[in-house]
Wavefront OBJ file of the C-alpha trace (Angstrom):
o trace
v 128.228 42.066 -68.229
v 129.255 45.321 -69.097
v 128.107 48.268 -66.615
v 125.463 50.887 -68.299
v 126.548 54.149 -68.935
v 125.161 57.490 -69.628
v 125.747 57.075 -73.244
v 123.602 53.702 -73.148
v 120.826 55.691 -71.411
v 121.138 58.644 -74.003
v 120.775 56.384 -76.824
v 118.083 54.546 -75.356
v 115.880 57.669 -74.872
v 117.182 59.485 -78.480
v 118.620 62.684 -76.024
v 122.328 64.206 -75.448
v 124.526 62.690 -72.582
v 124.700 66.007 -71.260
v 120.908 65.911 -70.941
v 120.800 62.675 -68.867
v 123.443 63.835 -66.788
v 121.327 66.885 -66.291
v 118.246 64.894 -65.268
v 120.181 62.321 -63.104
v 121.585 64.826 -61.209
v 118.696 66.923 -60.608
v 120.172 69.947 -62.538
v 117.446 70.007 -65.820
v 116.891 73.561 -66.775
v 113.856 73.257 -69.446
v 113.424 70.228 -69.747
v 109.928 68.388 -70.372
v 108.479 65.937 -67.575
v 108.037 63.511 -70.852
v 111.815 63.617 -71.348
v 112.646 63.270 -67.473
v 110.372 60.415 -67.502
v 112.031 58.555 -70.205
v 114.934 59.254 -68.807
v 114.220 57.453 -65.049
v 112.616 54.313 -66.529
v 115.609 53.894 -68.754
v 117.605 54.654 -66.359
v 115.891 51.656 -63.784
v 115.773 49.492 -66.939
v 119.108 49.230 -67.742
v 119.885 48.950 -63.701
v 122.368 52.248 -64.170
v 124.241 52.818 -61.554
v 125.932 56.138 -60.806
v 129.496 56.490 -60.514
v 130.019 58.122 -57.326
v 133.705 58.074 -57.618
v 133.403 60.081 -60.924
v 130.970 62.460 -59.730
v 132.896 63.311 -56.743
v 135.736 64.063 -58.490
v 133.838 67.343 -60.346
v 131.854 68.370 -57.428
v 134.345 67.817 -54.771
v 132.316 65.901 -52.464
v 131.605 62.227 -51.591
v 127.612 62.829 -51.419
v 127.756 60.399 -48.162
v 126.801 61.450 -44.757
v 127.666 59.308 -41.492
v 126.065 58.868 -38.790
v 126.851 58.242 -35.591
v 124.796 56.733 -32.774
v 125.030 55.607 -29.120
v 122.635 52.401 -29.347
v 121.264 51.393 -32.714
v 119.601 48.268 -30.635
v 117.681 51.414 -29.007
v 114.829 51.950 -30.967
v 114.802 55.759 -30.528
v 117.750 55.769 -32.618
v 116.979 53.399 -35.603
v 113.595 55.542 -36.240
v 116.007 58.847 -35.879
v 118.092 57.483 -38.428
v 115.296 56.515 -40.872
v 114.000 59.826 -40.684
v 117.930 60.856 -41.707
v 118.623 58.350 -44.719
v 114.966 59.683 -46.138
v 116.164 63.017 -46.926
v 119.144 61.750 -47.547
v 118.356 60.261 -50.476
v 115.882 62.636 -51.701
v 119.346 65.001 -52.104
v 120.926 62.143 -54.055
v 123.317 61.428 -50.482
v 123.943 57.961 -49.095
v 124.508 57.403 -44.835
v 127.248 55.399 -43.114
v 125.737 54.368 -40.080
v 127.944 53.892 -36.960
v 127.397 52.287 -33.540
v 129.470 53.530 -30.699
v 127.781 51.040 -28.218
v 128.367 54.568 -25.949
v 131.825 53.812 -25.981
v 133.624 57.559 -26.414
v 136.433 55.471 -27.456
v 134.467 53.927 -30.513
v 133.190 57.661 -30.975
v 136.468 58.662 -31.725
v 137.455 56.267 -34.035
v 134.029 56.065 -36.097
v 134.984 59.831 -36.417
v 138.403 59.342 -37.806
v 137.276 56.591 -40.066
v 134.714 58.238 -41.432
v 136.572 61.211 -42.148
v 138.922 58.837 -44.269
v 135.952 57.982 -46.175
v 135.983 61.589 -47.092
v 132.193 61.684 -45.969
v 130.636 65.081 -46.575
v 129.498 65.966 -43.095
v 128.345 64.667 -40.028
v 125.007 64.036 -37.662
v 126.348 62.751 -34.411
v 124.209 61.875 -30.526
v 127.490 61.877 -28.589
v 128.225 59.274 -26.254
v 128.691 61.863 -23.434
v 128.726 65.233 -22.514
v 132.098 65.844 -23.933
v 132.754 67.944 -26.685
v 136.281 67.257 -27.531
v 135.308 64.675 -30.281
v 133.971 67.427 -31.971
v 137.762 69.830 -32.024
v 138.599 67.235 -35.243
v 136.008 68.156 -36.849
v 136.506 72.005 -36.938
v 139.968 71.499 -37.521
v 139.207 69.973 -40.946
v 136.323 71.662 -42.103
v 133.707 68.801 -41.814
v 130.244 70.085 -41.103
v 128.538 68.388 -38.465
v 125.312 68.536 -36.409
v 124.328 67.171 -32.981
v 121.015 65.162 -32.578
v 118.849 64.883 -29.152
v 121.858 64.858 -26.409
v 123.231 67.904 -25.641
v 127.141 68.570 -24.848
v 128.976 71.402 -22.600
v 129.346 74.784 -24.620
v 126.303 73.077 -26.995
v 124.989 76.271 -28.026
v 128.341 77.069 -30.181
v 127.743 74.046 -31.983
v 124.581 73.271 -34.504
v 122.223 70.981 -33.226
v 118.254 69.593 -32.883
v 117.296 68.292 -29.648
v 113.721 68.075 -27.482
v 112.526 70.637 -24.658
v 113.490 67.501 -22.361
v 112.430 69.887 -19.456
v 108.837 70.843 -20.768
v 108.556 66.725 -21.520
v 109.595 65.911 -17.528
v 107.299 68.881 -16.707
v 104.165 67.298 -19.006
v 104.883 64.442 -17.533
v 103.959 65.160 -14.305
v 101.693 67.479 -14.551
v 99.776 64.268 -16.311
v 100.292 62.302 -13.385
v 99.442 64.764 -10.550
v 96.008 65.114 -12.564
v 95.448 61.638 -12.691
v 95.662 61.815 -8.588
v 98.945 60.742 -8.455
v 101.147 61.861 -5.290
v 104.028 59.012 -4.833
v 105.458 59.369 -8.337
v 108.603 57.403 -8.241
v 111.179 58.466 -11.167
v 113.562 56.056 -13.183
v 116.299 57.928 -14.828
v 119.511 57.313 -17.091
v 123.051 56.917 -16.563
v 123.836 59.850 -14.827
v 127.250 60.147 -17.231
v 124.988 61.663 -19.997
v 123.501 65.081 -20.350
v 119.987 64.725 -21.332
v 119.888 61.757 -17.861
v 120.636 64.842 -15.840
v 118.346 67.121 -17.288
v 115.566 64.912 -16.995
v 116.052 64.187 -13.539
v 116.899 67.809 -12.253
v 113.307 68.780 -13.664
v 112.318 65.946 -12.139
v 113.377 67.083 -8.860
v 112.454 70.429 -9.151
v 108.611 69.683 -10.430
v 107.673 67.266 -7.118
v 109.370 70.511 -4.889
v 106.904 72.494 -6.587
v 104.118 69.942 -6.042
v 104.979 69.454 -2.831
v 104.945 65.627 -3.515
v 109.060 65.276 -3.214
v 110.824 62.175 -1.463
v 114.558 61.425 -1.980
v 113.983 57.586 -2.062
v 112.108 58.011 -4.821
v 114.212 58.146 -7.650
v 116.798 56.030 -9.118
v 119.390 55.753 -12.258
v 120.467 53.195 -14.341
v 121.122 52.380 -18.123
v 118.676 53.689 -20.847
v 117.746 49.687 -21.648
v 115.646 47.089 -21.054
v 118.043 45.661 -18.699
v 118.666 49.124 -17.078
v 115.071 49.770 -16.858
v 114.481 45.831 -15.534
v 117.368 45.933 -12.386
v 116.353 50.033 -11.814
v 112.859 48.759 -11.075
v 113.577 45.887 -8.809
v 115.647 48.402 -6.581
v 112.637 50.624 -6.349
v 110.436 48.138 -5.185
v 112.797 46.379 -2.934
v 112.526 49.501 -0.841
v 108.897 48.454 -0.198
v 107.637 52.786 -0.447
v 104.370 53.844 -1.280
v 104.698 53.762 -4.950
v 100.957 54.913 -6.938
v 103.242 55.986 -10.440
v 106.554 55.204 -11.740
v 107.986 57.611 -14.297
v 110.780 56.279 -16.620
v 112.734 58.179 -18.731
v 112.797 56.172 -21.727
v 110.535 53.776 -22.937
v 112.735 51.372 -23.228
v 113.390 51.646 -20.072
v 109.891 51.306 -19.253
v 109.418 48.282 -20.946
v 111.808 46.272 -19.053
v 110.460 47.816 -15.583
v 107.195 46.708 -16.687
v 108.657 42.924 -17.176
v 109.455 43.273 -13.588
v 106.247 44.535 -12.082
v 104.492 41.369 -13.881
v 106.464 39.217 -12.996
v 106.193 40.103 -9.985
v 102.587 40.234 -9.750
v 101.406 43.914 -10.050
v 98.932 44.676 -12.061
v 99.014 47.665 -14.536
v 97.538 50.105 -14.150
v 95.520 48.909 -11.383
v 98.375 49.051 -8.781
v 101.029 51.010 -10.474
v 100.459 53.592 -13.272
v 103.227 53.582 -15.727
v 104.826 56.536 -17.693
v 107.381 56.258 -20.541
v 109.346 59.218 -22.468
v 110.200 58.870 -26.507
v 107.278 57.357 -27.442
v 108.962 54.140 -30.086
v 106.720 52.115 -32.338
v 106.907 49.170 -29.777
v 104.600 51.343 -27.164
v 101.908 50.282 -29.456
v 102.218 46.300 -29.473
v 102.937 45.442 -25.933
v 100.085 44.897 -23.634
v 98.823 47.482 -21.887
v 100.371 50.057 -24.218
v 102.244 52.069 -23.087
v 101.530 55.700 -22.143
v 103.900 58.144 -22.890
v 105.822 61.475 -23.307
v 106.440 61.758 -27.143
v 108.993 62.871 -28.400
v 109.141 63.755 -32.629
v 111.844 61.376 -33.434
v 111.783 60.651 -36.848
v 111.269 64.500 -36.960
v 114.620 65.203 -35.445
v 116.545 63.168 -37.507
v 114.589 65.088 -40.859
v 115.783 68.082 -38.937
v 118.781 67.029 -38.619
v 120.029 66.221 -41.826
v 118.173 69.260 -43.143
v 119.719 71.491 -41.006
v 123.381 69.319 -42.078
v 122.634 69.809 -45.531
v 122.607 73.683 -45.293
v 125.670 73.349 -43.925
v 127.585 71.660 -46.650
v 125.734 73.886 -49.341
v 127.332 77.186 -47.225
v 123.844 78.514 -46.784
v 122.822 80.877 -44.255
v 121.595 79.240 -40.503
v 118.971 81.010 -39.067
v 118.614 78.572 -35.945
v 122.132 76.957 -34.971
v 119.994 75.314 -32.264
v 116.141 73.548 -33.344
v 114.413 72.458 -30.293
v 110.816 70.545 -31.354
v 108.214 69.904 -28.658
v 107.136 66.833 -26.995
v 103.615 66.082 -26.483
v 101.869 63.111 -24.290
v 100.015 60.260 -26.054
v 97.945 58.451 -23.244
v 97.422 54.618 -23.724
v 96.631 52.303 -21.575
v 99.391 52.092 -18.099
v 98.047 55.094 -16.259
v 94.916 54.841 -14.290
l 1 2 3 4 5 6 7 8 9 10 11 12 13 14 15 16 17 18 19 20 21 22 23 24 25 26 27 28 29 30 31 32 33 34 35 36 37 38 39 40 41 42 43 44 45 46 47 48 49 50 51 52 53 54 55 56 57 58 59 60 61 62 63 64 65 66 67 68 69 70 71 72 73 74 75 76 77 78 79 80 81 82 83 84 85 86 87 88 89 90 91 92 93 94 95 96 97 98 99 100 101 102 103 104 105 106 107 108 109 110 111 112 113 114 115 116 117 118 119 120 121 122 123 124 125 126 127 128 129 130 131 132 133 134 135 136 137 138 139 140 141 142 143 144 145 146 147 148 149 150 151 152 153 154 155 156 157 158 159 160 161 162 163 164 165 166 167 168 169 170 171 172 173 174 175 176 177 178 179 180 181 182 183 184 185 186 187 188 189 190 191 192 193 194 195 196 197 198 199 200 201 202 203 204 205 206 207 208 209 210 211 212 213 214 215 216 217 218 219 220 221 222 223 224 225 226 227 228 229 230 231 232 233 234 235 236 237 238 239 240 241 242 243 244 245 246 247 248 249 250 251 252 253 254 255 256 257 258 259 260 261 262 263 264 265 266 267 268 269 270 271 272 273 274 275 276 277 278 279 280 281 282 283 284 285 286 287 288 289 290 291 292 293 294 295 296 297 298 299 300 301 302 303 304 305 306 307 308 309 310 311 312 313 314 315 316 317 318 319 320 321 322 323 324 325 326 327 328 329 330 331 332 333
């Protein structure tokens, strides 16, 4: 079957090539919202598909964007990422979504491959704290933009994160209201940035509560399994636990597999507090109450901010940090 063309869609709607082209690739100057009408349902009729290769070859540019991620299994990211192909595609650019499994090995080669896909820039949450992944990039002119973990020397770089500090701080504030004094905390691998921030604010919110105890806090992986094992530590220490704070909801999730298992009740003997706030904290029983952070608004952010930078428009915020806020469910008491 021979592939539809331009011409085919011209003829088909009685206008020039030149103004399909125009229409198809959003540059129609004058042109009646009849015409560009006719024009898409022809278009969809025929099943015309554009010829990227072509295209690129006048504009200079692939119009595909990867994307790189630590954990796709991780809901956080998937919703990031659907907030990043959606404006994607409303600017006529495909994604080419990579899973470094938070492997800074697989980092580096999803980088180079991507780069010989001759992609047209980059949105990236680095597997670590490291920024030398990122010296490639410069070198060859690739625009790129780092998403919710932060790196050393991040503020010479473009990026969108969340106030991770005001979330910890929300957090607790929440739970000291709520009459809770023996707040235990669950944290990441320490080997990544936004881990360490957490915790640190951690720390330095129960000083200022006056509710601080050493034992109480503990790191593992941001994962079910992480958040599972982390758990079973905490309560093999047999403490005087009223509120565990994780910080992910994943996380959260599999410590609350744990506790049931186990035979606590929530809330009734342990209040439980997540931090992301995925669609899952909805559908498991009690939901889950959490610090919220606007995911699928950082990865619009993200490629909007990306997008400036391949057009060479001006930047007025290299760094966009967005707020969290705390939706309360049903594991606090």
């Amino acid at each position: 079957m021979r592939k539809t063309t331009l011409l085919d869609i011209a003829k088909a709607v009685n206008v020039s090539k030149t103004t399909v082209s125009m229409v198809l690739n959003n540059k129609e100057n004058n042109i009646s919202k009849e015409t560009k009408e006719k024009i898409f349902k022809a278009a969809k009729e025929l099943n015309y598909v554009p010829n990227y290769l072509a295209k690129s070859l006048i504009t200079k540019r692939s119009y595909s964007i990867g994307v790189i991620v630590p954990d796709i299994q991780n809901p956080f990211f998937s919703e990031m990422a659907k907030g990043i192909e959606k404006i994607a595609e409303e600017n006529g650019y495909s994604i080419i979504l990579c899973n470094t499994l938070n492997s800074k090995r697989r980092e580096n080669e999803h980088i180079k491959l991507l780069m010989s896909k001759a992609i047209d820039g980059l949105i990236i949450a680095p597997s670590d704290d490291k920024s030398e992944s990122f010296d490639i990039l410069e070198n060859q002119g690739i625009p790129f933009v780092i998403v919710d973990r932060v790196v050393e020397d991040f503020e010479k770089f473009n990026g969108v994160f969340c106030n991770n500090e005001k979330g910890i701080r929300l957090g607790l504030d929440y739970l000291h209201n709520k009459g809770k004094r023996n707040i235990a905390f669950i944290g990441g691998n320490k080997e990544y940035s936004t881990a360490n921030i957490r915790l640190k604010t951690y720390i330095e919110k129960v000083i200022e509560l006056g509710i601080y105890n050493k034992d109480f806090n503990i790191e593992d992986d941001f994962s079910l399994e992480g958040g599972f094992k982390a758990t079973k530590r905490l309560i093999e220490k047999d403490l005087e636990i009223d509120a565990i704070f994780y910080s992910s909801d994943v996380m959260a999730i599999g410590g609350i597999k744990y506790l049931l298992r186990n035979g606590y009740k929530i809330p009734e003997d342990i209040s439980i507090l997540g931090f992301d706030n995925i669609d899952i904290c909805n559908f498991i029983e009690p939901e889950l109450t959490t610090v919220a952070q606007p995911i699928y608004n950082m990865g619009e952010e993200g490629i909007k901010l990306l997008l400036r930078l391949i057009d060479k428009k001006d930047i007025e915020e290299k760094i966009i940090e967005l707020d969290p806020y705390l939706i309360e469910r049903g594991t606090v008491k």
